[in-house]
C-alpha distance (Angstrom), angle and dihedral (degrees) to the residues before:
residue distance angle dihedral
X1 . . .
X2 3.64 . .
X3 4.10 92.1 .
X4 3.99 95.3 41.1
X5 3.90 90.7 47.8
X6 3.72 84.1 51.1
X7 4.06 101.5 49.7
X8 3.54 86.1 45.7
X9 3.76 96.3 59.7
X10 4.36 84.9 43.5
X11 4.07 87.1 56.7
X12 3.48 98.1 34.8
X13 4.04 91.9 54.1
X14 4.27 92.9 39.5
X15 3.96 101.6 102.7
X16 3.69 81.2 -159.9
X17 3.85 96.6 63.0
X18 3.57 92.1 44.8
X19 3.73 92.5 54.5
X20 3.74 82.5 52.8
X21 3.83 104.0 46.9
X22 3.86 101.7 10.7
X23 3.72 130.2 -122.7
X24 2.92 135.2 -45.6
X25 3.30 103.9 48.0
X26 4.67 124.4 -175.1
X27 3.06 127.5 172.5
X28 4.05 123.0 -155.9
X29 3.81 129.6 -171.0
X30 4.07 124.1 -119.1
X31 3.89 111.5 -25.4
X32 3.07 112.9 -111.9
X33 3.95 138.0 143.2
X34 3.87 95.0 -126.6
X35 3.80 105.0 72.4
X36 3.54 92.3 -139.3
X37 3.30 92.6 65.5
X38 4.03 99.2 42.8
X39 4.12 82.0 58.5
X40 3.76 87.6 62.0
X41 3.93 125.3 102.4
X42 3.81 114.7 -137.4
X43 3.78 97.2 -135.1
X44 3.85 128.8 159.9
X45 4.15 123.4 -162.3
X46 3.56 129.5 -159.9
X47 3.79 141.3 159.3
X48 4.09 119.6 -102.1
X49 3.62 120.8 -147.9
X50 3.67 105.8 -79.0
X51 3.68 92.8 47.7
X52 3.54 104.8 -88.5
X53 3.82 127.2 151.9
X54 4.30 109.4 -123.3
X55 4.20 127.8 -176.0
X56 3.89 118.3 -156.6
């Protein structure tokens, strides 16, 4: 959650993106009912072409 908590704060400081989107601005992981679940990042990794490790 490290990385997410850490984009957030980048967005939520960018007077740009708040012109954009408005203020405030969250951000939540999947939706879900069970809060477990709504903590959790959707993420998907896979291996590039020379062998290198990626998250999405």
């Amino acid at each position: 959650y490290k990385i997410f908590g850490k984009a957030l704060k980048r967005i939520q400081n960018d007077s740009q993106v708040k012109v954009r989107i408005g203020s405030p601005i969250t951000g939540y992981g999947q939706e879900s009912r069970n809060r477990a679940a709504r903590q959790r990042i959707q993420h998907r990794t896979w291996t590039d072409e020379d062998r290198v490790e990626r998250v999405e």
